[in-house]
C-alpha positions in Angstrom: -66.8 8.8 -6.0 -65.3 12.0 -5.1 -64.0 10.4 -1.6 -62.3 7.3 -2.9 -60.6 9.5 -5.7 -58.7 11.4 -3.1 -58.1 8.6 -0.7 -56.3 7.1 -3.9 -54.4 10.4 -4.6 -53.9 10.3 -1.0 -52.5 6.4 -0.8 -50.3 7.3 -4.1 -48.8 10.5 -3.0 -47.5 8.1 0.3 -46.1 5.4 -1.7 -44.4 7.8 -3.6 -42.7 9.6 -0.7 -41.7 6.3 0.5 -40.2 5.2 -2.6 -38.2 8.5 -2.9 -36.9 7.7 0.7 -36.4 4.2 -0.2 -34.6 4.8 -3.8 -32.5 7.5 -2.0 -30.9 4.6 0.6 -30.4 2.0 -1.8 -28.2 4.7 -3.3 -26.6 5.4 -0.1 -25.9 1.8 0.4 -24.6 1.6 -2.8 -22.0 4.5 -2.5 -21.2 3.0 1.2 -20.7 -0.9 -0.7 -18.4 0.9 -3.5 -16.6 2.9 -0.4 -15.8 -0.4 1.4 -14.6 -2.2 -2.2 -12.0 0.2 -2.4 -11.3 -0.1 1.0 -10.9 -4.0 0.8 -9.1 -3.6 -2.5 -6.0 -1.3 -1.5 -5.9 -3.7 2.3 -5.3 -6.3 0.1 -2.3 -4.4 -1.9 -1.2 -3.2 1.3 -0.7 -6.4 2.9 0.8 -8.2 -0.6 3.0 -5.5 -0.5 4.0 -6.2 3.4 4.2 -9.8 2.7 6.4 -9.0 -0.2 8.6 -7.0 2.0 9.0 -9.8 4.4 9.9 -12.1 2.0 12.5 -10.0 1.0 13.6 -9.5 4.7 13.9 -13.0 6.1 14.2 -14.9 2.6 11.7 -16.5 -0.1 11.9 -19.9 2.1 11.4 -18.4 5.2 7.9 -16.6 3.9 6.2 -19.3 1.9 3.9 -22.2 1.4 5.9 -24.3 3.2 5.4 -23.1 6.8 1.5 -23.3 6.1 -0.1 -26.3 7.6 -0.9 -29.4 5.6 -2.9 -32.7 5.5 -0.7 -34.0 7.9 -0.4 -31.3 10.1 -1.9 -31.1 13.2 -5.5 -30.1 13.7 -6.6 -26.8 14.6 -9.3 -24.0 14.8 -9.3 -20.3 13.0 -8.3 -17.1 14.9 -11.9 -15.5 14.1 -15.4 -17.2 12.8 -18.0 -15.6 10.9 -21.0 -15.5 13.1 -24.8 -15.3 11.4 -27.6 -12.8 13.0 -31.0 -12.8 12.1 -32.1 -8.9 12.0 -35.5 -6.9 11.1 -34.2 -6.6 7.7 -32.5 -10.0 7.0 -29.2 -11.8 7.8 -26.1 -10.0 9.3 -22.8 -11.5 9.9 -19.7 -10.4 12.4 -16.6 -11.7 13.2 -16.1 -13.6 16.2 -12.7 -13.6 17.6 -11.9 -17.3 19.2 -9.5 -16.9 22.3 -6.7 -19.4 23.0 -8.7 -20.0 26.8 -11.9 -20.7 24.7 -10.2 -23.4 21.9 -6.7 -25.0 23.3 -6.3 -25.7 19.0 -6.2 -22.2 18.4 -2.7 -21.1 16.5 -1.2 -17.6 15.8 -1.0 -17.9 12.0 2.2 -15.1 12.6 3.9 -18.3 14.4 4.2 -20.6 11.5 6.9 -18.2 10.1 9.1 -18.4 13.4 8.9 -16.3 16.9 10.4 -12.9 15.6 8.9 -11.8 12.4 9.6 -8.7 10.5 7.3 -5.9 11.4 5.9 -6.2 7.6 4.9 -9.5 7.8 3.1 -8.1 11.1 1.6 -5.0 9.5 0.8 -7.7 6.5 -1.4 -9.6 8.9 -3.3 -7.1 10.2 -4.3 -5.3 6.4 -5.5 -8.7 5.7 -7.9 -8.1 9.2 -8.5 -5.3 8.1 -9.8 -6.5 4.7 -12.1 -9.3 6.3 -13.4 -6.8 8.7 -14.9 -4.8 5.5 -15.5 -8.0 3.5 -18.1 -8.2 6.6 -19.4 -5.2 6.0 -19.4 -5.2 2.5 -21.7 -8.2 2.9 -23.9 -6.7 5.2 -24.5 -3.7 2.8 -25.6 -5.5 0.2 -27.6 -7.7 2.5 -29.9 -4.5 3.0 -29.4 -2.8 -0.4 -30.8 -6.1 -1.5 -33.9 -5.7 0.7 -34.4 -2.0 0.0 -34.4 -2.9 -4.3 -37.2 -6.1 -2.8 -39.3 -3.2 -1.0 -38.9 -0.9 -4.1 -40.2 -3.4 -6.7 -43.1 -4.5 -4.2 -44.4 -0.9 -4.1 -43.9 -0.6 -7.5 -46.2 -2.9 -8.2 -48.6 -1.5 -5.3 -48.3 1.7 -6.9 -49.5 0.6 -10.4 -52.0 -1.2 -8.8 -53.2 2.0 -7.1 -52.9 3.8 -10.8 -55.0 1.3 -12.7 -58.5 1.3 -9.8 
């Protein structure tokens, strides 16, 4: 009786070390997810700001809906794709950057606005990169915080099964 009390103590003490571990990196990965929400947020005021700017610069016409494609306009493919992985711990997701060689209906989204922007609208662009590039990230956080919070509820419920033999 002795024996299967301490295997028991024994099993409990290692689910509770692994919970500490595992409760510690969900924090982590929640700091890390907050971290990139910032991140993403002032990218995004960054670049309005930029776009603003160029506006300004070349006029409100020049910088607006109107250069963006339509219905009517011809067909073509995205700069970069989102790209799925299956990992260990679940699904991960990367950008893929599509070159001109690759897709002939690839367009330079800088191009609809004319052949020499303003250096904002440029900079504008590329905080709006930057923004995807930590949306992707982001998503990939929570991806694994979500698995880590699955793992920690399963051993909860391992654990109180352990307390109640």
């Amino acid at each position: 009786m002795e024996i299967k009390m301490t295997e028991a103590t024994e099993d409990l003490d290692k689910v509770c070390n692994i919970l500490d571990k595992l409760t510690l990196d969900a924090l982590l990965l929640t700091q890390e997810e907050i971290h990139l929400k910032l991140n993403i947020e002032n990218a995004m005021c960054e670049g309005e700001t930029n776009l603003a700017k160029a506006r300004y610069i070349i006029g409100h016409n020049n910088v607006s809906s109107i250069q963006l494609p339509t219905e009517d306009s011809p067909k073509f493919s995205a700069v970069v794709k989102i790209v799925a992985h299956d990992e260990s711990w679940g699904r991960s997701y990367d950008l893929k950057q599509i070159k001109k060689s690759d897709d002939e209906s690839v367009q330079e989204p800088l191009r609809w606005f004319g052949f020499l922007v303003p250096q904002s609208l440029n900079r504008a662009q590329n905080m709006f990169r930057q923004a995807i590039q930590w949306s992707i990230q982001a998503v990939n956080i929570q991806t694994r915080l979500e698995d880590t919070v699955n793992t920690i509820h399963s051993l909860k419920n391992f654990k109180l099964k352990i307390q109640n033999k």
